[in-house]
Jmol script that loads the backbone (N, CA, C; Angstrom):
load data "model"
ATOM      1  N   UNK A   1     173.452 161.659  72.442  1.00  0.00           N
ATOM      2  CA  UNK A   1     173.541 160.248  72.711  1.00  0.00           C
ATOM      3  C   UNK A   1     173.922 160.047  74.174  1.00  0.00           C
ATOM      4  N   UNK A   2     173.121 159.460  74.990  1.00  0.00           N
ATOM      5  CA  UNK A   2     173.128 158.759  76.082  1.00  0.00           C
ATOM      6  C   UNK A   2     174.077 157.701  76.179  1.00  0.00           C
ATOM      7  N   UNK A   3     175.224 157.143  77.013  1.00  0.00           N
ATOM      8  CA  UNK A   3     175.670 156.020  77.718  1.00  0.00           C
ATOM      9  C   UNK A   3     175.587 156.100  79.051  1.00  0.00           C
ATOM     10  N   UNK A   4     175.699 154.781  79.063  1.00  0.00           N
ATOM     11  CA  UNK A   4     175.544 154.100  80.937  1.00  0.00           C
ATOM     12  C   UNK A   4     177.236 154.103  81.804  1.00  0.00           C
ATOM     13  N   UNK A   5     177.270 154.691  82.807  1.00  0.00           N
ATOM     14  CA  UNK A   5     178.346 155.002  83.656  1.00  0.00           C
ATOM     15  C   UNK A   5     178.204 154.214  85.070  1.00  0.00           C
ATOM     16  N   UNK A   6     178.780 153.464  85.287  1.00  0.00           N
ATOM     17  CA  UNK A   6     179.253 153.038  86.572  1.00  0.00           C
ATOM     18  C   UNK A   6     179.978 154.326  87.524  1.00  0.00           C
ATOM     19  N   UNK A   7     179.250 154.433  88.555  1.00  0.00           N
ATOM     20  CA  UNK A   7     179.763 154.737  89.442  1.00  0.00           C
ATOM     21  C   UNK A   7     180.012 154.486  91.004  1.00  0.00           C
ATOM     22  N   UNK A   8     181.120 154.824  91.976  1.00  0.00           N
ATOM     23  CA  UNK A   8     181.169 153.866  93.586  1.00  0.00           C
ATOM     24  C   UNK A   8     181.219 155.023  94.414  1.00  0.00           C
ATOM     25  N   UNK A   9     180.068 155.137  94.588  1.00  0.00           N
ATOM     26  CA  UNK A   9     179.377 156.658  95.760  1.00  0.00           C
ATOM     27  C   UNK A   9     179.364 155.791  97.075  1.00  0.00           C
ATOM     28  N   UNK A  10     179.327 156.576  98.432  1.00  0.00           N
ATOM     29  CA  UNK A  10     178.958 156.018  99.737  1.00  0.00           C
ATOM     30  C   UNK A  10     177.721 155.955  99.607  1.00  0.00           C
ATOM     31  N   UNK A  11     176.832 154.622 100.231  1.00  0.00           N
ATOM     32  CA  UNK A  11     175.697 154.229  99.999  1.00  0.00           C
ATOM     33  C   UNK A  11     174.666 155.679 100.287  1.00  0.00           C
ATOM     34  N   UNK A  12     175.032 155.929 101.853  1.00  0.00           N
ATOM     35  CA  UNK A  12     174.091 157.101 102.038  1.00  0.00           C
ATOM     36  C   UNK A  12     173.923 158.486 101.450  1.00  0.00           C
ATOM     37  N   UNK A  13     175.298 158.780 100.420  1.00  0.00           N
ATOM     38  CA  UNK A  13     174.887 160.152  99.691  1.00  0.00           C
ATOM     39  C   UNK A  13     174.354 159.752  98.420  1.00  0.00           C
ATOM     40  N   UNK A  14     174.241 158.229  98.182  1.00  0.00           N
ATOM     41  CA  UNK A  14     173.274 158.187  97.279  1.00  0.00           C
ATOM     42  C   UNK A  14     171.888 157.931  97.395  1.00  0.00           C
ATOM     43  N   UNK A  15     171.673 157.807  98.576  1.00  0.00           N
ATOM     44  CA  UNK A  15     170.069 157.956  99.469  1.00  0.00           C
ATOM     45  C   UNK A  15     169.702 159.326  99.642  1.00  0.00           C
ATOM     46  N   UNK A  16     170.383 159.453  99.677  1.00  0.00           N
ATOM     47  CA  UNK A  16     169.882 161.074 100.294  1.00  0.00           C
ATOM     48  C   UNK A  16     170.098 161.928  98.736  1.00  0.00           C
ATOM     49  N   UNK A  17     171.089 161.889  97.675  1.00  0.00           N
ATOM     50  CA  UNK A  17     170.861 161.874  96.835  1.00  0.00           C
ATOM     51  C   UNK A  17     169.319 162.005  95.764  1.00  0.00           C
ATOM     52  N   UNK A  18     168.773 160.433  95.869  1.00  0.00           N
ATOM     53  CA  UNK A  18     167.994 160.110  95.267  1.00  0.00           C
ATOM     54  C   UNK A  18     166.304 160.632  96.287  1.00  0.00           C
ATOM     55  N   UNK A  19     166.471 161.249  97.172  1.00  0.00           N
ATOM     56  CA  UNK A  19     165.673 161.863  97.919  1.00  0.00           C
ATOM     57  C   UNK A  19     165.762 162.942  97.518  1.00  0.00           C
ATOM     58  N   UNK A  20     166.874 163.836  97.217  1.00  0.00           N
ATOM     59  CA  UNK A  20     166.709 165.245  96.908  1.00  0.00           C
ATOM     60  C   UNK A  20     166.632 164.879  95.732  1.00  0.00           C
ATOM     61  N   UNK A  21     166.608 164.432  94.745  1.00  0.00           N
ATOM     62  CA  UNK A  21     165.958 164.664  93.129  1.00  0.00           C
ATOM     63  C   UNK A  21     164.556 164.390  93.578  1.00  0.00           C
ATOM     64  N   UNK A  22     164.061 163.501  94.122  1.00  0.00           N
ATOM     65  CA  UNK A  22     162.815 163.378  93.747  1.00  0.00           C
ATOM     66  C   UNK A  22     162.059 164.164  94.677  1.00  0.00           C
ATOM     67  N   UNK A  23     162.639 165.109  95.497  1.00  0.00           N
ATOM     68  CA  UNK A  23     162.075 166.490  95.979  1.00  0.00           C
ATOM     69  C   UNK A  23     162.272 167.236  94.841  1.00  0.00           C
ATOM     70  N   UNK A  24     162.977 167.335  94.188  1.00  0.00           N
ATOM     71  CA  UNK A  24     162.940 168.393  92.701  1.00  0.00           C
ATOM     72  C   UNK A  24     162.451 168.003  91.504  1.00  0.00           C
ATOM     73  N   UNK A  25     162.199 166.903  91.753  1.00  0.00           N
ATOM     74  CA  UNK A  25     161.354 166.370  90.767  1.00  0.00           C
ATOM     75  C   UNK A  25     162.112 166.226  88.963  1.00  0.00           C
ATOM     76  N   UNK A  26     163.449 165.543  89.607  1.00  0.00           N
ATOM     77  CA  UNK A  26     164.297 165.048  88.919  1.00  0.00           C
ATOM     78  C   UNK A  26     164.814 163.955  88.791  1.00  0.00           C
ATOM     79  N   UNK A  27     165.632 163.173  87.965  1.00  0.00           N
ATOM     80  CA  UNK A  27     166.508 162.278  88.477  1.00  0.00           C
ATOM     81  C   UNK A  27     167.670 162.138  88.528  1.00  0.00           C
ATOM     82  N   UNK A  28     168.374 161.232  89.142  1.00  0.00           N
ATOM     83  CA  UNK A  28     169.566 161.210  89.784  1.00  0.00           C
ATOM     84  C   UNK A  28     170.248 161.618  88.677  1.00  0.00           C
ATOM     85  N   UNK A  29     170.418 160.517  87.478  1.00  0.00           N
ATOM     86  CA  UNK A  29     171.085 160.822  86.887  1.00  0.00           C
ATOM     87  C   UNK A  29     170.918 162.405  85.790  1.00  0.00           C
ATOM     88  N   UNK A  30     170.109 162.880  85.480  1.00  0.00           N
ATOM     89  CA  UNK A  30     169.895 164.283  85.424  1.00  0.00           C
ATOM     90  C   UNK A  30     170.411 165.325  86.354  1.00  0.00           C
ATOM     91  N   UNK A  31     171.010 164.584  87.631  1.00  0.00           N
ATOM     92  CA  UNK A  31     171.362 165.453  88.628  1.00  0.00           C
ATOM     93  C   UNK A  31     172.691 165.333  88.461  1.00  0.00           C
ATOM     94  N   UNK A  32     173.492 164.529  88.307  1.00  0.00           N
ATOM     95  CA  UNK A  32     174.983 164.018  88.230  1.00  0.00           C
ATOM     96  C   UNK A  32     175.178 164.553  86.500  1.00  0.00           C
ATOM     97  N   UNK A  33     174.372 164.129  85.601  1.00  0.00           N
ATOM     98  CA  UNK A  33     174.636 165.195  84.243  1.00  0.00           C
ATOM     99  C   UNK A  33     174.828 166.854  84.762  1.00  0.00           C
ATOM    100  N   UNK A  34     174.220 167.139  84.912  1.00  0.00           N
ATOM    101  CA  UNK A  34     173.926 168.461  85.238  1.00  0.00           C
ATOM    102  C   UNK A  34     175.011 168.906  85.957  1.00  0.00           C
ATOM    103  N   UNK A  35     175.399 168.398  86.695  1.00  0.00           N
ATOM    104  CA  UNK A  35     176.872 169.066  87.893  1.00  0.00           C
ATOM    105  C   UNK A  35     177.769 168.294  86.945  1.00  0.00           C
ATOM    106  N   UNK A  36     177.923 167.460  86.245  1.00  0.00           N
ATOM    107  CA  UNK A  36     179.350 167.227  85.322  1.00  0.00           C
ATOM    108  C   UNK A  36     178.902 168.393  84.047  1.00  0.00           C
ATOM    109  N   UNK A  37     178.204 168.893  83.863  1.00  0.00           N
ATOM    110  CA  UNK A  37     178.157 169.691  82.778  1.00  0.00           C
ATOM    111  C   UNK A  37     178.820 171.418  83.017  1.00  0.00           C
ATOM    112  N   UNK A  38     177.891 171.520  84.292  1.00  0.00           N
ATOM    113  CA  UNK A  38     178.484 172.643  85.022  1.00  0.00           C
ATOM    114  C   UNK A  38     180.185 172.553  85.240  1.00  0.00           C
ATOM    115  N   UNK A  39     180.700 171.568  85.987  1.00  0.00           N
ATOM    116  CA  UNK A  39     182.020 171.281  86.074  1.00  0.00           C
ATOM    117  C   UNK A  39     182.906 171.525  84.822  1.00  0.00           C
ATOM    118  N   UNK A  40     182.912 171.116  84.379  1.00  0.00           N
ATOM    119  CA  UNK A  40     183.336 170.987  83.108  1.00  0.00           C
ATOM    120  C   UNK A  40     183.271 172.357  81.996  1.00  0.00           C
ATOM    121  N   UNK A  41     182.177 173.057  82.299  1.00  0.00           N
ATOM    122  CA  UNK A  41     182.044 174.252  81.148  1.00  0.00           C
ATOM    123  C   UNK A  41     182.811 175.101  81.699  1.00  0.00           C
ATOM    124  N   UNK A  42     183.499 175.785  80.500  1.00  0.00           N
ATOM    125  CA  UNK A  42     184.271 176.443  80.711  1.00  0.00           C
ATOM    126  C   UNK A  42     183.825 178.230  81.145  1.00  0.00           C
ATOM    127  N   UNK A  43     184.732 178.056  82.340  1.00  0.00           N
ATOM    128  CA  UNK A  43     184.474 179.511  82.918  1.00  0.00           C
ATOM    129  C   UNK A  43     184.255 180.814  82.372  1.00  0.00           C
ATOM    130  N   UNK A  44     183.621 181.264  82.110  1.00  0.00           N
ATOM    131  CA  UNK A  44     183.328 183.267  81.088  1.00  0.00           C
ATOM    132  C   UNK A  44     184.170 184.126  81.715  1.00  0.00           C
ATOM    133  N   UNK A  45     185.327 184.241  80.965  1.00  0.00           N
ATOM    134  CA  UNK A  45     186.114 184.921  82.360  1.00  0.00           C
ATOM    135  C   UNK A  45     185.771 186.417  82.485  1.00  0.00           C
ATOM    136  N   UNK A  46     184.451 186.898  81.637  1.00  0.00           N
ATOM    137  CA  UNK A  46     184.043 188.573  81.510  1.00  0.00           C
ATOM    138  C   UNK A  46     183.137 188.224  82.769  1.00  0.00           C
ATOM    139  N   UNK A  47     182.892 187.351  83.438  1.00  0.00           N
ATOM    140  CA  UNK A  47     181.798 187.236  84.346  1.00  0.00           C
ATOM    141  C   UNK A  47     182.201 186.410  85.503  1.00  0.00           C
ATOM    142  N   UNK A  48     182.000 187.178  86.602  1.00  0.00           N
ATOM    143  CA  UNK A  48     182.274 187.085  88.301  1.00  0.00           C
ATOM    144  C   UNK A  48     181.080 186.279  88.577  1.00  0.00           C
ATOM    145  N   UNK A  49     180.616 185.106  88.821  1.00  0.00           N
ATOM    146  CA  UNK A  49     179.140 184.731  89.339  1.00  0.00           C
ATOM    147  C   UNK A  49     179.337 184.214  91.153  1.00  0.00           C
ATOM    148  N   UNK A  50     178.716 185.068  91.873  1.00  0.00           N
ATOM    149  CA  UNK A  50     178.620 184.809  93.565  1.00  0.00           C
ATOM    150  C   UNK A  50     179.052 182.720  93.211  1.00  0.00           C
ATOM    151  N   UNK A  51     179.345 183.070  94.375  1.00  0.00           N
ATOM    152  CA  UNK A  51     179.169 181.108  95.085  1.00  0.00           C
ATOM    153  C   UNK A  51     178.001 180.707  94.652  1.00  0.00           C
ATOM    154  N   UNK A  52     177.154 181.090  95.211  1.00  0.00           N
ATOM    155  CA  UNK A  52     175.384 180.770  95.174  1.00  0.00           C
ATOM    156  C   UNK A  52     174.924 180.506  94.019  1.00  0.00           C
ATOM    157  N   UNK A  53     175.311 181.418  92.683  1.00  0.00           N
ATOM    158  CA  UNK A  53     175.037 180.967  91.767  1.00  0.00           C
ATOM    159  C   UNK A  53     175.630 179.793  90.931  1.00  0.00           C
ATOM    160  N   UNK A  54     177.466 180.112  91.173  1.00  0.00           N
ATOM    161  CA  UNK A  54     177.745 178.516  90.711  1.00  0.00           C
ATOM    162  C   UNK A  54     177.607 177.639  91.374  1.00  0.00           C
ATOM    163  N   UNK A  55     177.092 177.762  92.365  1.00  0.00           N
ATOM    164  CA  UNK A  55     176.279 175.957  92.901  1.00  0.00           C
ATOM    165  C   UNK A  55     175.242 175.885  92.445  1.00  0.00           C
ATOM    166  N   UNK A  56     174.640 176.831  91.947  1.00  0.00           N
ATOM    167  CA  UNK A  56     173.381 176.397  91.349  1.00  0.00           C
ATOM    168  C   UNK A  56     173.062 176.274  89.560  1.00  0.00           C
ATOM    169  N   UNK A  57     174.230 176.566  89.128  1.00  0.00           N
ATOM    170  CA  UNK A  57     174.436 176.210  87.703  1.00  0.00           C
ATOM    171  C   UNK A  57     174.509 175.009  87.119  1.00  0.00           C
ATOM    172  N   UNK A  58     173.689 175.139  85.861  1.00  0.00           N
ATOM    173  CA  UNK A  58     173.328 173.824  85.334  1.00  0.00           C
ATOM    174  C   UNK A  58     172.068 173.449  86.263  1.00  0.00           C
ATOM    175  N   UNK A  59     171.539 173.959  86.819  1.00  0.00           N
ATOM    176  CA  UNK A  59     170.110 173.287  87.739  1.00  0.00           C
ATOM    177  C   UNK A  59     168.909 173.739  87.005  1.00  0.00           C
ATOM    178  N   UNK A  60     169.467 174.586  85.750  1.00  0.00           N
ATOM    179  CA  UNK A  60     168.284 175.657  85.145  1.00  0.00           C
ATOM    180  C   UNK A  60     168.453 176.019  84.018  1.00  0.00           C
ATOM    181  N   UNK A  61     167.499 176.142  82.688  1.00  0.00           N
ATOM    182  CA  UNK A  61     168.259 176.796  81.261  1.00  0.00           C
ATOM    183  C   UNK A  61     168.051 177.699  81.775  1.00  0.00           C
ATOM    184  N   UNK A  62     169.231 178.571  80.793  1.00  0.00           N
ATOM    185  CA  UNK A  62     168.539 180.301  81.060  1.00  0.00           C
ATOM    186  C   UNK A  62     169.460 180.338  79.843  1.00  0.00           C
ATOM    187  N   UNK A  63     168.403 182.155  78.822  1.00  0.00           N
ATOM    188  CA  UNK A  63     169.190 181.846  77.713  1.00  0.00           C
ATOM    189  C   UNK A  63     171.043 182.509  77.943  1.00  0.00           C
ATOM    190  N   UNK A  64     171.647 182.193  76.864  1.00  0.00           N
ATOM    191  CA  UNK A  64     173.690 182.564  76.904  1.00  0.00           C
ATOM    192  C   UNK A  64     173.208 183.898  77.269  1.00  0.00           C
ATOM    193  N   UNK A  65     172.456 184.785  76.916  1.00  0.00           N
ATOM    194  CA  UNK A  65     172.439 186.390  77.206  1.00  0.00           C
ATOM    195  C   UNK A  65     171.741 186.962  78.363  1.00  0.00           C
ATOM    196  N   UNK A  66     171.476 185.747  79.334  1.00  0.00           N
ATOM    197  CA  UNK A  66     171.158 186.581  80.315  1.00  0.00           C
ATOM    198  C   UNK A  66     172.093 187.209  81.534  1.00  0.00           C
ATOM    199  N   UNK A  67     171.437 188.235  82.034  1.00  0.00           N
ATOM    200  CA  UNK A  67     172.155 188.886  83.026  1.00  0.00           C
ATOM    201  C   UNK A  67     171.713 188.992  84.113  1.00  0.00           C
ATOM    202  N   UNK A  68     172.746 187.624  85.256  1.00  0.00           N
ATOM    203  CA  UNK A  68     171.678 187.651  86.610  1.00  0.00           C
ATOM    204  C   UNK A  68     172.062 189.149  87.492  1.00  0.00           C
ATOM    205  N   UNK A  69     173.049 189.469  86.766  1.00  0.00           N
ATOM    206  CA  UNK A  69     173.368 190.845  88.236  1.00  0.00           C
ATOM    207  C   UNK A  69     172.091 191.898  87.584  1.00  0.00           C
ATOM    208  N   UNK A  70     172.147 192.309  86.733  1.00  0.00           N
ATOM    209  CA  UNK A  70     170.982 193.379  86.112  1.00  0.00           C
ATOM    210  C   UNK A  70     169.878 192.661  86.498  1.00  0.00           C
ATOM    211  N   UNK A  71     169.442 191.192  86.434  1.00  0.00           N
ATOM    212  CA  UNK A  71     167.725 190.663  86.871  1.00  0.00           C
ATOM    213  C   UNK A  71     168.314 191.300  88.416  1.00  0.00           C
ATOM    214  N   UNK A  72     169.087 190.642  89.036  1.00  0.00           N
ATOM    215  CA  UNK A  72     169.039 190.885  90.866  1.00  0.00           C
ATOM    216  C   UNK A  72     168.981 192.121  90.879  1.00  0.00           C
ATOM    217  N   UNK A  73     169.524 192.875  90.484  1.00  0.00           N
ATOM    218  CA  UNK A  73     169.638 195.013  90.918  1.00  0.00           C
ATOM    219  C   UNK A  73     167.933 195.338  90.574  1.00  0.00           C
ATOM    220  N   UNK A  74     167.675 194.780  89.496  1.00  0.00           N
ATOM    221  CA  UNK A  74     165.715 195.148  88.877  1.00  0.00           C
ATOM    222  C   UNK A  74     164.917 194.344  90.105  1.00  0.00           C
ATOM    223  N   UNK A  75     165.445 193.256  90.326  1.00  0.00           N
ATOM    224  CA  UNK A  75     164.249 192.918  91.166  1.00  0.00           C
ATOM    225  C   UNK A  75     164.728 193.554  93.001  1.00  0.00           C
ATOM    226  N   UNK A  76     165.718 193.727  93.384  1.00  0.00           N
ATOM    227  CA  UNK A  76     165.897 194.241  94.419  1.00  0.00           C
ATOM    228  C   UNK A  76     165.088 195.689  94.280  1.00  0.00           C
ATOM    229  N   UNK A  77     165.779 196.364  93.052  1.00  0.00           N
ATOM    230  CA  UNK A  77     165.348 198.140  93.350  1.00  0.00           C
ATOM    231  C   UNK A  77     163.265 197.563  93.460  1.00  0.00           C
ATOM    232  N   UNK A  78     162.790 196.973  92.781  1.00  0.00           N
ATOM    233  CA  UNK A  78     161.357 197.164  92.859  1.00  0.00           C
ATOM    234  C   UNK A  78     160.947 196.815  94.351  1.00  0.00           C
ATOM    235  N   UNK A  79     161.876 195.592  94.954  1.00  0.00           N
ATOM    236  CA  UNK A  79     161.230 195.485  96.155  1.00  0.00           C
ATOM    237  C   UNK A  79     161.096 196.270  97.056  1.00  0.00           C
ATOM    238  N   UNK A  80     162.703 197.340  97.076  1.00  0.00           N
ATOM    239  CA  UNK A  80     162.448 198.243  98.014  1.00  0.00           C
ATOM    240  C   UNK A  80     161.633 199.777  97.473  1.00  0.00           C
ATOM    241  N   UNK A  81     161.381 200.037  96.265  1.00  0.00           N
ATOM    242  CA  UNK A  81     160.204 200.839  95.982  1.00  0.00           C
ATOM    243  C   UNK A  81     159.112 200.970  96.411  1.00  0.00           C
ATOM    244  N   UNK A  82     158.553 199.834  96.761  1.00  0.00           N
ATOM    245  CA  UNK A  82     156.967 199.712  97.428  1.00  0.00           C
ATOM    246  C   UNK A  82     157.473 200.074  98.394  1.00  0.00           C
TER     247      UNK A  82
END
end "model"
wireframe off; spacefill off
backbone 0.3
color backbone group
């Protein structure tokens, strides 16, 4: 279930805002869900994730069992194989 939220942003980070969703081909409010969802979930404390990735959490499903350090080590070792 969806409700409607008031919120009082500075005009221009909600311009620039609503420019970067619709470079991602999202919307705002899908964008502000998404970082309150991330915020809010609670931390895995068996799992260290870089900066990079928790800024980018919640921007993407991926299933509960994946493993970005094992995808990054597989896709690094192949690149430097060739």
């Amino acid at each position: 279930m969806t409700t409607k939220l008031t919120l009082t942003v500075e005009k221009d980070i909600i311009e620039s805002a609503k420019v970067y969703a619709k470079q991602n081909g999202r919307s705002l409010s899908a964008l502000i869900e998404n970082y309150l969802k991330a915020l809010v979930q609670k931390a895995d404390t068996d799992e260290d994730f870089s900066p990079k990735v928790k800024e980018l959490m919640g921007s993407i499903k991926l299933p509960k069992d994946f493993d970005y350090k094992k995808e990054l080590t597989e896709a690094i070792s192949k690149k430097y194989a060739k």
